[in-house]
C-alpha positions as CSV (number, residue, x, y, z in Angstrom):
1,X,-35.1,-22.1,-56.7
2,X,-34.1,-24.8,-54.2
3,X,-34.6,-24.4,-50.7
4,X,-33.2,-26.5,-48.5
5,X,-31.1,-26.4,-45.2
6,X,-27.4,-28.3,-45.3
7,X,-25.6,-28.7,-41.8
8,X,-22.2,-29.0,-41.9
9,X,-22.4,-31.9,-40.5
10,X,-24.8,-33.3,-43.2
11,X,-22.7,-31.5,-45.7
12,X,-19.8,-34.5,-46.0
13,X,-17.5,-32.1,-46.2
14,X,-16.4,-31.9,-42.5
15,X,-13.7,-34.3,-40.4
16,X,-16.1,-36.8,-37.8
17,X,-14.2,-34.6,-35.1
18,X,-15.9,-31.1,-36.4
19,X,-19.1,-33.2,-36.7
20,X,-18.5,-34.2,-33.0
21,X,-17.5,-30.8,-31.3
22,X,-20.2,-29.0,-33.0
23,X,-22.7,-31.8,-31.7
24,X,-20.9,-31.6,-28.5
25,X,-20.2,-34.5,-27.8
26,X,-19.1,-35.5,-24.4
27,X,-15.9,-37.2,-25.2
28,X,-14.4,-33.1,-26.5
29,X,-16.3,-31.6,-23.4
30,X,-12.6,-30.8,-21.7
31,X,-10.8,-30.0,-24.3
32,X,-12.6,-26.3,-24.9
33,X,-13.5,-23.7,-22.4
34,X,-17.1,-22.7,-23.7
35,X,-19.2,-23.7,-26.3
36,X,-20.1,-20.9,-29.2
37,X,-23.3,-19.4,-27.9
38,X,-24.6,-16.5,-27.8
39,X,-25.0,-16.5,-24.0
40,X,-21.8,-17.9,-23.3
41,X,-20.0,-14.8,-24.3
42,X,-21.5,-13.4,-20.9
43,X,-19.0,-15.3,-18.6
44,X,-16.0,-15.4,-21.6
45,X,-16.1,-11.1,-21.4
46,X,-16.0,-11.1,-17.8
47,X,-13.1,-13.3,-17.7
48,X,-11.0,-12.2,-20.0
49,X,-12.0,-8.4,-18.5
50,X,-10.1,-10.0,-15.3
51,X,-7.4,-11.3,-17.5
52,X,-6.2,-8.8,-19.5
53,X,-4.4,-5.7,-18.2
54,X,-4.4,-1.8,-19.3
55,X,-0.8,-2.2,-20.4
56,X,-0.9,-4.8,-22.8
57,X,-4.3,-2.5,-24.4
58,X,-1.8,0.2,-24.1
59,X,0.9,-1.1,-26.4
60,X,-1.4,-2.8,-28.7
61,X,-3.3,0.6,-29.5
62,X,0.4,2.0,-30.0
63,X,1.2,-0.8,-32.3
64,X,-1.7,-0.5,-33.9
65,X,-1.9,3.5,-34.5
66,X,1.9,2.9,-36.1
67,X,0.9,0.4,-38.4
68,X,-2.3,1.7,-39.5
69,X,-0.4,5.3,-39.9
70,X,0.6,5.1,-43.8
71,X,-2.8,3.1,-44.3
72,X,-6.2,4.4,-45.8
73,X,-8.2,3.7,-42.4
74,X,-11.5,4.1,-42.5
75,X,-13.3,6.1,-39.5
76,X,-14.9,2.8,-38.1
77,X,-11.6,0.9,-38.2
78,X,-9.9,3.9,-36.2
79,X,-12.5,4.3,-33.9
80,X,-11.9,-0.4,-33.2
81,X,-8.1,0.8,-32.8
82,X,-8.8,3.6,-30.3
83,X,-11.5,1.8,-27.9
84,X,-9.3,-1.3,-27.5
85,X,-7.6,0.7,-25.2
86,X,-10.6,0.7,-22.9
87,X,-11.2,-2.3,-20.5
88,X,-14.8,-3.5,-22.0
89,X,-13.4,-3.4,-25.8
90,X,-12.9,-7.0,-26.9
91,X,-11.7,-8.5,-29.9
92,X,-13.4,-11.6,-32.0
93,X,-10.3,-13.2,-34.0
94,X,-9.6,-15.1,-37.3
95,X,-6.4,-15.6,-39.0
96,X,-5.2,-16.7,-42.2
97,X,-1.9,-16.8,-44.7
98,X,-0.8,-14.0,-46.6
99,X,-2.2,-16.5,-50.0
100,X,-1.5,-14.4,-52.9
101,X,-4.9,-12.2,-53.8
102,X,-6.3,-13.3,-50.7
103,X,-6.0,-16.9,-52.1
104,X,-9.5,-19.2,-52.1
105,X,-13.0,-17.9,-51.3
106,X,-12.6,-18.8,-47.6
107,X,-10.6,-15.8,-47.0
108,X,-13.5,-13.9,-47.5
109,X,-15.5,-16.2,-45.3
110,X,-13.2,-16.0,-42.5
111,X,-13.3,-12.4,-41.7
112,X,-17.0,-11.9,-42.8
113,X,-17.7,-14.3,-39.6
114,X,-15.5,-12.6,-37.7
115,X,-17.5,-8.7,-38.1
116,X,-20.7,-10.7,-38.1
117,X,-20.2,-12.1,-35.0
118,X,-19.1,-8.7,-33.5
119,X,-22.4,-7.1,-34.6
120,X,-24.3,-9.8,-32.9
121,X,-22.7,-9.5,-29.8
122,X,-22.9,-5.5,-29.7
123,X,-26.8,-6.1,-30.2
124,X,-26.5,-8.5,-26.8
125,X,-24.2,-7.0,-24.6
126,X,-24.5,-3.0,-25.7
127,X,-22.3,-1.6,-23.0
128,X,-19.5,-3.9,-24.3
129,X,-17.5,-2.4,-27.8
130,X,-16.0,-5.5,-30.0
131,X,-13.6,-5.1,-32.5
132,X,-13.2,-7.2,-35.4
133,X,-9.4,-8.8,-35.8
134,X,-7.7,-10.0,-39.0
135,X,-4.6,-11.7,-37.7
136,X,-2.1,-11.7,-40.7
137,X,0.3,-15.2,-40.6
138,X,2.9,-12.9,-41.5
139,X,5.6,-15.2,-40.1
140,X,5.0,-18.1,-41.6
141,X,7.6,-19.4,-44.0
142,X,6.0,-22.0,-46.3
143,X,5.5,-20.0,-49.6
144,X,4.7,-22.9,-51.8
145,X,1.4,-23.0,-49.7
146,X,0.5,-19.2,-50.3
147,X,1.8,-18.3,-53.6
148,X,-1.3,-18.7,-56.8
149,X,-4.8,-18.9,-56.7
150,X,-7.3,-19.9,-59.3
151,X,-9.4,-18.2,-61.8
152,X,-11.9,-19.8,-64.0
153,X,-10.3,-22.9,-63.6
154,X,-6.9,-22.1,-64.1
155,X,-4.3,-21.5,-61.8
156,X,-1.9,-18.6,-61.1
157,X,1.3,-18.9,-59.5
158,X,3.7,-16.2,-58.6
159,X,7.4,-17.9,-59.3
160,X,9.8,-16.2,-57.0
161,X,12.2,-17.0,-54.5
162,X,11.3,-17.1,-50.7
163,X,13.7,-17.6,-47.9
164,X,12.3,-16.9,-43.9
165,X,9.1,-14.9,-43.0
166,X,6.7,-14.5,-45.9
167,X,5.7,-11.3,-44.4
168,X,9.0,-9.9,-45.2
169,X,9.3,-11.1,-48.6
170,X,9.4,-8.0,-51.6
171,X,6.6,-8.1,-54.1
172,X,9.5,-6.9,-56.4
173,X,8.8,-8.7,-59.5
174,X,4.8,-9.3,-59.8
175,X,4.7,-6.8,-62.5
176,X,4.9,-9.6,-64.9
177,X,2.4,-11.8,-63.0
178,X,-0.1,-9.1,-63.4
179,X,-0.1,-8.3,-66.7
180,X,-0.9,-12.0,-67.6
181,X,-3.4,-12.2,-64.9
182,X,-5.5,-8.6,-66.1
183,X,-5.4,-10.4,-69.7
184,X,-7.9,-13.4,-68.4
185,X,-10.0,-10.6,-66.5
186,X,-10.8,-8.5,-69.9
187,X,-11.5,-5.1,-70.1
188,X,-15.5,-4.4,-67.6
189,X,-15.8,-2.3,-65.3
190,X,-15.5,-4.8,-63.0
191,X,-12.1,-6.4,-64.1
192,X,-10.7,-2.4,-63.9
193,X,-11.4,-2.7,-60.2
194,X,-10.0,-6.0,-59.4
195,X,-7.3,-4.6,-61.6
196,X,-6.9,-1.6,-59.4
197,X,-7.4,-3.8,-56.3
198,X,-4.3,-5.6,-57.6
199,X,-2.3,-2.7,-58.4
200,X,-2.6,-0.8,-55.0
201,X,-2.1,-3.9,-53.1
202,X,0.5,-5.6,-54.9
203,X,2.7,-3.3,-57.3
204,X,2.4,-0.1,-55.0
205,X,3.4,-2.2,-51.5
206,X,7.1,-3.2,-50.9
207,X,6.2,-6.2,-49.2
208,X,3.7,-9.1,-48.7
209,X,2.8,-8.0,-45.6
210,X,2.1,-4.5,-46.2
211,X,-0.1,-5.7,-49.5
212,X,-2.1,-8.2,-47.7
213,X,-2.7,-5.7,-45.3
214,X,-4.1,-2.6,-48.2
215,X,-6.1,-5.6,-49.9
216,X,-7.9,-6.5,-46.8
217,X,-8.6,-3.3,-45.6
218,X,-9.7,-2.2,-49.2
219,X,-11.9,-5.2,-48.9
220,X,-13.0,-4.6,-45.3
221,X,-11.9,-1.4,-44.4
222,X,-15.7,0.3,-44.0
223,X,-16.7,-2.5,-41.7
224,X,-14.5,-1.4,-39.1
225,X,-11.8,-4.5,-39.6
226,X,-8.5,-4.4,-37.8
227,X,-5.5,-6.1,-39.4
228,X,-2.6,-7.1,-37.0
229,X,0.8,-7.7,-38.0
230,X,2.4,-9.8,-34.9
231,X,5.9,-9.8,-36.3
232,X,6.8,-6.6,-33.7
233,X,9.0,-6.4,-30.8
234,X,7.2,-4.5,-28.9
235,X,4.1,-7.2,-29.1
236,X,6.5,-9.9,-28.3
237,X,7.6,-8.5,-25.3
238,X,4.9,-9.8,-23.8
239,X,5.5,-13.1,-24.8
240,X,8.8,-13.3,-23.1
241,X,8.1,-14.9,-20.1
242,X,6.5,-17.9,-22.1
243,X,9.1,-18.4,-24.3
244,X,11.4,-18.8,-21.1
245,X,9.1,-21.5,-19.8
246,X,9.1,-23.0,-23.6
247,X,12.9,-22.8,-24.1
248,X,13.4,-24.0,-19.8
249,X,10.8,-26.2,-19.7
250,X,9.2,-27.7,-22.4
251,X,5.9,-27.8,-20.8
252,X,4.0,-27.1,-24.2
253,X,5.2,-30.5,-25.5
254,X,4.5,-32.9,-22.4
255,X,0.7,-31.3,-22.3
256,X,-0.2,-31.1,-26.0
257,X,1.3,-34.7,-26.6
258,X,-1.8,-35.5,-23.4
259,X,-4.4,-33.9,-25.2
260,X,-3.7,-35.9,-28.4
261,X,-3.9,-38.5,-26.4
262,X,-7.6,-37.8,-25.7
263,X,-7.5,-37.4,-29.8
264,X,-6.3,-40.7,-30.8
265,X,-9.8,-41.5,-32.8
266,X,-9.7,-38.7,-34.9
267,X,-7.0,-37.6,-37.3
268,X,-4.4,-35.5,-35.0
269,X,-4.5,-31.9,-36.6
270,X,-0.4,-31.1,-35.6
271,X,2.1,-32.6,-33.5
272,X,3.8,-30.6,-31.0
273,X,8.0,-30.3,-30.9
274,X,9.9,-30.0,-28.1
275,X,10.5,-27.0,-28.3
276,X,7.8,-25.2,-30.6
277,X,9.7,-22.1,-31.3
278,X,11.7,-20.8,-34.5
279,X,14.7,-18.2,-34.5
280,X,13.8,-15.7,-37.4
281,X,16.4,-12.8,-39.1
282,X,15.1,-11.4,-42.3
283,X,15.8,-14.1,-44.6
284,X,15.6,-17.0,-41.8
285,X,13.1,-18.8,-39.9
286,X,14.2,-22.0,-38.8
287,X,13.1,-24.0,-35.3
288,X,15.1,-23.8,-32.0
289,X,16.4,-27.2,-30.7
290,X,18.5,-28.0,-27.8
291,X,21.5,-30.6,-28.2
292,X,24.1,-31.6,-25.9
293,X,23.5,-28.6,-23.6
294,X,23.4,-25.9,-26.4
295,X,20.2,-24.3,-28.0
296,X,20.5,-24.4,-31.6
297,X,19.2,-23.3,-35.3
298,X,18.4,-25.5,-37.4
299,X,20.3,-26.4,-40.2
300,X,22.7,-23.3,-39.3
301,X,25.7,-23.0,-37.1
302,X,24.2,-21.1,-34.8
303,X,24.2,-21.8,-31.3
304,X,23.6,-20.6,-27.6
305,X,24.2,-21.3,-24.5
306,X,21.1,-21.5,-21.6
307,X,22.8,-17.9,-20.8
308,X,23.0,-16.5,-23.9
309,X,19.5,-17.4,-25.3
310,X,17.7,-15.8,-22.2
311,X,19.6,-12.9,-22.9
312,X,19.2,-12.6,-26.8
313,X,15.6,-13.1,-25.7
314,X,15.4,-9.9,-23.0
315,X,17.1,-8.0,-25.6
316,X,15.6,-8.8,-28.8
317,X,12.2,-11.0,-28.2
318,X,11.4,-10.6,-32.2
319,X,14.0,-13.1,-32.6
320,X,11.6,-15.6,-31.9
321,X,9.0,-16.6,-33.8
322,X,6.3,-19.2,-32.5
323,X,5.0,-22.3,-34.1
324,X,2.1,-23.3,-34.5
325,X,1.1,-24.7,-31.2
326,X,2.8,-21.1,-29.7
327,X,1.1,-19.0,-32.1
328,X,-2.3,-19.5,-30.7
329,X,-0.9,-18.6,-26.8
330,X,0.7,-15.4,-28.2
331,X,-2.7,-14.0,-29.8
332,X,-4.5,-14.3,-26.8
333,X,-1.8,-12.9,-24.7
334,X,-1.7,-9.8,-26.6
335,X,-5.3,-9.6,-27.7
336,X,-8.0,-8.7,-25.2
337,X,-9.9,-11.8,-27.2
338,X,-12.7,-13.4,-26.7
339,X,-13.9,-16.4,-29.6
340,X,-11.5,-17.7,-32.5
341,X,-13.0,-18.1,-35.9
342,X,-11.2,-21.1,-38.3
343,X,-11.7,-23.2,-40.4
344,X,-12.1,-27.3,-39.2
345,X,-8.6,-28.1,-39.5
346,X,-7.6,-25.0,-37.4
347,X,-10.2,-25.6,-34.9
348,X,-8.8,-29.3,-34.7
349,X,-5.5,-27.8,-33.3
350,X,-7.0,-25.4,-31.2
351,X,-9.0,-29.0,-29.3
352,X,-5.1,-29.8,-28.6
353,X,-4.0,-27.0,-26.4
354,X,-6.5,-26.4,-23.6
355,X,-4.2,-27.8,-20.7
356,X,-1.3,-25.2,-22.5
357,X,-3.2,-22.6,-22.1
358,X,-4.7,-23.8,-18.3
359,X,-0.8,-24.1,-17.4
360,X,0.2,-21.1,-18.8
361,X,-3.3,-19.5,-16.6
362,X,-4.1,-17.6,-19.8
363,X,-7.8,-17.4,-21.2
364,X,-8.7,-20.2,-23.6
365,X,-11.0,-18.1,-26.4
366,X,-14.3,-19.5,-27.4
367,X,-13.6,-21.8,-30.7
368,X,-15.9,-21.1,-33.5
369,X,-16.3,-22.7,-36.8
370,X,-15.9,-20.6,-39.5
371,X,-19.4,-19.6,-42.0
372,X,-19.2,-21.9,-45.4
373,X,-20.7,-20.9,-48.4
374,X,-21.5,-21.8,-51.8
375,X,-21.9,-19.1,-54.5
376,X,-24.7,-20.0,-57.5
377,X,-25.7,-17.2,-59.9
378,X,-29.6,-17.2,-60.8
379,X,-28.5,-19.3,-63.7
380,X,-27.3,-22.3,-61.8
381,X,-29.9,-22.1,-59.5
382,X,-32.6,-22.3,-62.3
383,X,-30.9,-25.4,-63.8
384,X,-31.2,-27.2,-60.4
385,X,-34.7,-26.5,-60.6
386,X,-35.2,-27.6,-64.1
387,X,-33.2,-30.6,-63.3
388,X,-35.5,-31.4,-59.8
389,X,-32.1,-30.8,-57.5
390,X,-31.9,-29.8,-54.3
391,X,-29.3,-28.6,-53.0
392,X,-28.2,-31.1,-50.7
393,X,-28.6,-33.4,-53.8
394,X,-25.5,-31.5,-55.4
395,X,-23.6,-31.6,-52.1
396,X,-23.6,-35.7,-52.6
397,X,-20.9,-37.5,-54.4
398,X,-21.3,-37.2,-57.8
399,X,-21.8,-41.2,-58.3
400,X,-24.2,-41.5,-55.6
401,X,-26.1,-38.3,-56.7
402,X,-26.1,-39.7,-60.3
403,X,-27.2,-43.2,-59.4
404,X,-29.8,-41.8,-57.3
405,X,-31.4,-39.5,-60.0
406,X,-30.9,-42.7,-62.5
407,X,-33.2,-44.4,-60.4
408,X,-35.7,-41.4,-60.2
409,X,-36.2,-40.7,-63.4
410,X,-36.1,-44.0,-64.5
411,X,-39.4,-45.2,-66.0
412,X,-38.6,-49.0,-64.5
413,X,-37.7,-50.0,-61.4
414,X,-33.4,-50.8,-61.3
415,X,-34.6,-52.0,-57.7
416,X,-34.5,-55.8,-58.2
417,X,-35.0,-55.6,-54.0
418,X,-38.6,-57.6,-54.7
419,X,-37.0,-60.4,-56.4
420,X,-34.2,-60.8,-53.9
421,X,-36.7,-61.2,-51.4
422,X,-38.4,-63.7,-53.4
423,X,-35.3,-65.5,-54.0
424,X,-34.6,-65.9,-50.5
425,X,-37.8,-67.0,-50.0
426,X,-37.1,-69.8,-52.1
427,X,-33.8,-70.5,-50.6
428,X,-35.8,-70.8,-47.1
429,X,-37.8,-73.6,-48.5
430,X,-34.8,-75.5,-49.9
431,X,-33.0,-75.0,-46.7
432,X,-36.0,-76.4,-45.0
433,X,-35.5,-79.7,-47.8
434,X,-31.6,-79.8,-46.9
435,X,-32.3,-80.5,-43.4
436,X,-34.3,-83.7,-44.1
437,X,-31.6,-84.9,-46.3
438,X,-28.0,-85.6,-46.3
439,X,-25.5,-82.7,-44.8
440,X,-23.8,-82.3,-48.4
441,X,-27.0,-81.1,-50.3
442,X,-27.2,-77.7,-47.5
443,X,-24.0,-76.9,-48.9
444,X,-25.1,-77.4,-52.8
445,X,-28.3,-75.1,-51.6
446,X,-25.6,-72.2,-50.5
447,X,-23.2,-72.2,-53.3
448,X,-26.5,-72.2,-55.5
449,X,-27.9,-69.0,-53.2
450,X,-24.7,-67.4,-53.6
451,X,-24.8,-68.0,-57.0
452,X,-28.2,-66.5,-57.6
453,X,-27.9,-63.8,-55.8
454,X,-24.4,-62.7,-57.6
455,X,-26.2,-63.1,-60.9
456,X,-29.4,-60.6,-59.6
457,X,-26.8,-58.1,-58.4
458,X,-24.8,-58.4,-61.8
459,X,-28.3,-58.0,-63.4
460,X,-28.5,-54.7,-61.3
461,X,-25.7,-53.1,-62.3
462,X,-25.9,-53.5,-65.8
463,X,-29.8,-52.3,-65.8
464,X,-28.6,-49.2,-63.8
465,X,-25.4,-48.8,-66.8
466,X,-28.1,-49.3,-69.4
467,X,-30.5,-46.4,-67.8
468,X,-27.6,-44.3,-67.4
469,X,-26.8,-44.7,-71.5
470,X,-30.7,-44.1,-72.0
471,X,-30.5,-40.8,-69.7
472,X,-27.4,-39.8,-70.9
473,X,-28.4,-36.1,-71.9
474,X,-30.0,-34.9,-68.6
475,X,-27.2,-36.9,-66.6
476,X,-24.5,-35.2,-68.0
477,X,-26.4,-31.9,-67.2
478,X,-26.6,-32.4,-63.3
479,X,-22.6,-33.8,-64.1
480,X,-21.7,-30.2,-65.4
481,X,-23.8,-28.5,-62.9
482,X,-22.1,-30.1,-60.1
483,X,-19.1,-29.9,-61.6
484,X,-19.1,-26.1,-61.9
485,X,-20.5,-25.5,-58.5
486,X,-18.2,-27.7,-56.9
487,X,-14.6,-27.3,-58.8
488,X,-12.4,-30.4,-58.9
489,X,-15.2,-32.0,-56.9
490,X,-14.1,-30.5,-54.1
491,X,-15.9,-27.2,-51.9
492,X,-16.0,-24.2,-54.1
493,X,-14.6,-22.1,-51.2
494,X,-11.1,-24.0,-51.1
495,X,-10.7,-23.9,-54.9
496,X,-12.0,-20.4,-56.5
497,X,-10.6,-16.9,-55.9
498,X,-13.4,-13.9,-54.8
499,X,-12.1,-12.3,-58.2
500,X,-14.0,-14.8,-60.5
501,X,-17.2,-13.4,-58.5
502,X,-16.5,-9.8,-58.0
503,X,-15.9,-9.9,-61.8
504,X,-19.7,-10.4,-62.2
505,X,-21.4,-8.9,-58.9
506,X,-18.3,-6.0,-58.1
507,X,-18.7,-4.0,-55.0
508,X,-22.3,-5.8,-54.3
509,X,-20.8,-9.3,-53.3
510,X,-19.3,-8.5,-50.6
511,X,-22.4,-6.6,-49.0
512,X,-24.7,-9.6,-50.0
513,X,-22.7,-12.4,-48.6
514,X,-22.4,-10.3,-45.4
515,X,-25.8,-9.7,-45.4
516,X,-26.7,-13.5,-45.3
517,X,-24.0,-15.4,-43.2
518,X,-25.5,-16.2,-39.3
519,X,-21.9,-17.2,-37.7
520,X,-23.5,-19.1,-34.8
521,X,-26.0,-20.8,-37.0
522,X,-23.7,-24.0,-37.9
523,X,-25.4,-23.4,-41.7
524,X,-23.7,-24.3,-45.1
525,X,-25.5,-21.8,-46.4
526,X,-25.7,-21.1,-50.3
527,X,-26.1,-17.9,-51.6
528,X,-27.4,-16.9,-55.3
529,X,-26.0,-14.1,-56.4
C-alpha cells in the first residue's frame, strides 16, 4: 500500500494563511496567545486556572446536569460534567452547525481531535482532568447552509421552512425524508443501525437541537464527550457585562477592524459589524443596530431606547444572541477552556480577535487546526499500488497528476527540454552574426526564435495529447480513482457523510479513525479502512 506522509501544508488544500500560522510565521506571531504544543498547555492551564471562577463552574455543571437529564449519558460523560466543577478540570473545545445527520465527514473529525487531544494532555499533566466539549451552533439561523448531506454521490435535502434559531426549529416533518433516505441504504445490518441512528435522533426528538445533541452522544457518548447547548439564560448571564460594552461601546468593531488590518494579504475570514449582536425570540434572530439614538431589530419595528435595552438585557440576557465575532468571547467566558479545535476557515477568524479578547482581559484559548483525513478501503489502496501512486500523487490536481504519470509511463521522452536548449544554442550564434551586421537582422533573429520556440512547445503539447490517447486505459483508471477518493475534486471530508462509511465498517469506524488521528501532528493523514 502507499506510504507516504502529506502536510497540510503540502496538501494544496489549505489557505497560504493556515500554511503560514502553522509554520509560524513571524508576521501571525501577535495575533494568537500560544502556539499548539504540547508544552504550551503548561502555562495556558495555569492561566485560565487564575481566570476562571468557581461560580461560573457552578452554573455550568447546573446547566449541564439539566440538559443531559432526559439524555442516555454515558458514565464517562457524567463523570466530564461533574469534575468541571473542580478548579483543575479544563475543557478542549470544537464547534460545529447542527448540518442535518451530522452533515460532511469533518464532523466526525472535529470532535475526534477534540477527545484526542484531551487524552494526550491527561497522559502530560495527570493531576489536571480535561473534558472533551462539543459546542452545538444551536443559534445560528442560516438553514440553507445545514440542511442535506450526501450519500454516494447524491445529495439529500430536508425541504422545510426555517425562521430564527436553527436550534429551535421542529423536526416535525422528516418522516418523509427518511423513508426515501433508508431506501438508498438497503436492508444490512449496517444500514439498520444508521437507520436506528436516524430514528432516535431525528423522528423521536422535537427539535434540531435536542437531535443533534442524541446523535452526537450516540456517536461519542462512551468517550466521555460533552455536548453544550449555549442558547440558556442562565449561561448568558455571564455574558452581560460584554454585551453592555458591545451595545455602549462598540469596542469589538474598532479592534477586529485593526487586526484585519494586520490581515490584508490573506483573504479576511469575517468582517466585524458595529454592533456584532442579534435580538433572537423563537422564530427571530435578526442583528441589533443603533440609528438616530434608538437600538433597533432589523427588518422589524422594534426598537429601544439606551434605557430600555440595558434593562431588557438585566432581565432577559437570552434575548441576545452573539455573532460570530461575539460567539467565540462567550465560549470562553463560560468555559473553563483551554485550546479551540476548527477547521482553517474558523481558525482564520479566530487570528482576528486577539486584541477583543486582550480588551475584554479574558483568556485567548490556544488555536488548533483540526485532524484531516482521507478514508480508502483496502480496494482503493491496492489500485494505487497497481497503478504506481502515492498518495500525495492523488492529492495533485488531476491535470498535473495525469500529465505527470503521461510522462512516466511514457516509453519516449514528451520532454523536448534538450532540443530547446539546442535551439537556443543556435540562436546564441545568430545573435553573435546580428551584432556584426545591420540592427534590423537582430530583430529578424527574434521573431525567428520566437517563432521556433512556439512551434517546439506546440510540438509538445500535441506529443503529450497523443500519449495521453495511447495510455488512455490506465489514465482513465488513476481518473476514476481520484475521482472517487476525492468527490467533485474536492476533499472527501467536505463532500461525503460518515453514513456512506459506517454502512461498510459500522461500529468499527469510529474506533479506527480515533485510534489513528495525532491532533498535534499537523498530518493529513489517510486511513484504510
Amino acid at each position: 500500500m502507499p506510504t507516504d506522509c502529506i502536510t497540510y501544508q503540502n496538501s494544496g488544500y489549505f489557505s497560504s494563511l493556515m500554511n503560514d500560522y502553522l509554520d509560524q510565521k513571524s508576521n501571525l506571531n501577535s495575533l494568537y496567545h500560544r502556539f499548539p504544543k504540547l508544552e504550551n498547555f503548561e502555562d495556558q492551564i495555569l492561566e485560565k486556572q487564575k481566570n476562571f471562577d468557581k461560580d461560573s463552574r457552578k452554573t455550568l455543571v447546573a446547566v449541564l446536569e439539566k440538559q443531559y437529564s432526559t439524555v442516555d449519558t454515558s458514565v464517562l460523560t457524567k463523570q466530564n460534567i461533574e469534575a468541571l466543577s473542580l478548579n483543575k478540570t479544563f475543557t478542549v473545545t470544537t464547534g460545529h452547525q447542527l448540518n442535518l445527520f451530522s452533515g460532511p465527514l469533518y464532523f466526525l473529525y472535529k470532535i475526534i481531535s477534540t477527545i484526542n487531544l484531551t487524552t494526550e494532555l491527561k497522559a502530560k499533566y495527570p493531576t489536571n482532568n480535561f473534558v472533551p466539549v462539543y459546542w452545538m451552533a444551536t443559534e445560528d439561523h442560516d438553514f440553507e447552509e445545514i440542511n442535506y448531506f450526501n450519500f454516494k454521490g447524491k445529495k439529500f435535502r430536508w425541504n422545510t421552512e426555517s425562521y430564527g434559531p436553527v436550534g429551535r426549529l421542529s423536526t416535525k416533518g422528516l418522516e418523509d425524508f427518511f423513508e426515501v433516505y433508508a431506501l438508498e441504504l438497503g436492508s444490512s445490518i449496517n444500514a439498520d443501525k444508521i437507520k436506528k441512528i436516524f430514528t432516535d435522533a431525528y423522528l423521536n426528538h422535537d427539535t434540531l437541537a435536542n437531535a443533534t445533541r442524541h446523535l452526537a452522544n450516540a456517536l461519542f457518548g462512551t468517550y466521555g464527550l460533552v455536548i453544550i447547548d449555549a442558547d440558556n439564560p442562565d449561561l448568558k448571564r455571564a455574558l452581560i457585562p460584554y454585551v453592555k460594552e458591545e451595545l455602549l461601546h462598540q469596542s469589538s468593531h474598532k479592534l477586529v477592524l485593526a487586526t484585519a488590518e494586520k490581515l490584508k494579504d490573506y483573504t479576511i475570514q469575517v468582517n466585524p459589524r458595529e454592533i456584532n449582536l442579534f435580538y433572537i425570540e423563537d422564530t427571530l434572530r435578526e442583528r441589533i443596530v443603533f440609528e438616530n439614538g434608538k437600538y433597533k431589530v432589523n427588518h422589524t419595528k422594534i426598537e429601544f431606547s439606551e434605557t430600555e435595552i440595558l434593562e431588557l438585557l438585566e432581565n432577559h440576557p437570552e434575548k441576545f444572541s452573539p455573532n460570530v465575532i461575539m460567539r467565540p468571547l462567550y465560549q470562553e467566558v463560560i468555559l473553563p477552556n483551554l485550546c479551540y479545535i476548527g477547521g482553517g476557515g474558523e481558525i482564520a477568524y479566530w487570528l482576528e480577535l486577539k486584541s477583543f479578547f486582550d480588551a475584554a482581559k479574558v483568556t485567548f484559548p490556544i488555536l488548533l487546526l483540526r485532524n484531516s483525513v482521507l478514508l480508502a478501503t483496502e480496494k482503493q489502496a491496492k489500485k494505487a499500488d497497481k497503478l504506481d501512486l502515492k498518495w500525495s500523487d492523488l492529492f495533485s490536481k488531476q491535470d498535473s497528476l495525469i500529465n505527470n504519470k503521461t510522462k512516466k509511463l511514457s516509453e519516449i521522452s514528451i520532454d523536448l527540454a534538450n532540443l530547446k536548449k539546442q535551439l537556443q544554442e543556435q540562436f546564441e550564434s545568430l545573435y553573435k552574426i546580428a551584432t556584426k551586421t545591420d540592427e534590423s537582422f537582430i530583430g529578424a533573429v527574434k521573431a525567428q526564435e520566437a517563432k521556433q520556440n512556439k512551434g517546439l512547445e506546440n510540438l509538445e503539447k500535441r506529443l503529450l495529447r497523443a500519449q495521453k490517447r495511447k495510455l488512455n486505459d490506465v489514465l482513465q483508471r488513476i481518473i476514476d480513482l481520484q475521482n472517487d477518493l476525492f468527490p467533485n475534486l474536492s476533499l472527501q471530508e467536505r463532500q461525503t457523510n460518515f453514513s456512506e462509511f459506517y454502512l461498510e465498517n459500522g461500529e468499527n469506524l469510529i474506533p479506527m479513525i480515533i485510534n489513528q488521528l495525532k491532533p498535534l501532528q499537523n498530518k493529513f493523514e489517510v486511513i484504510v479502512l
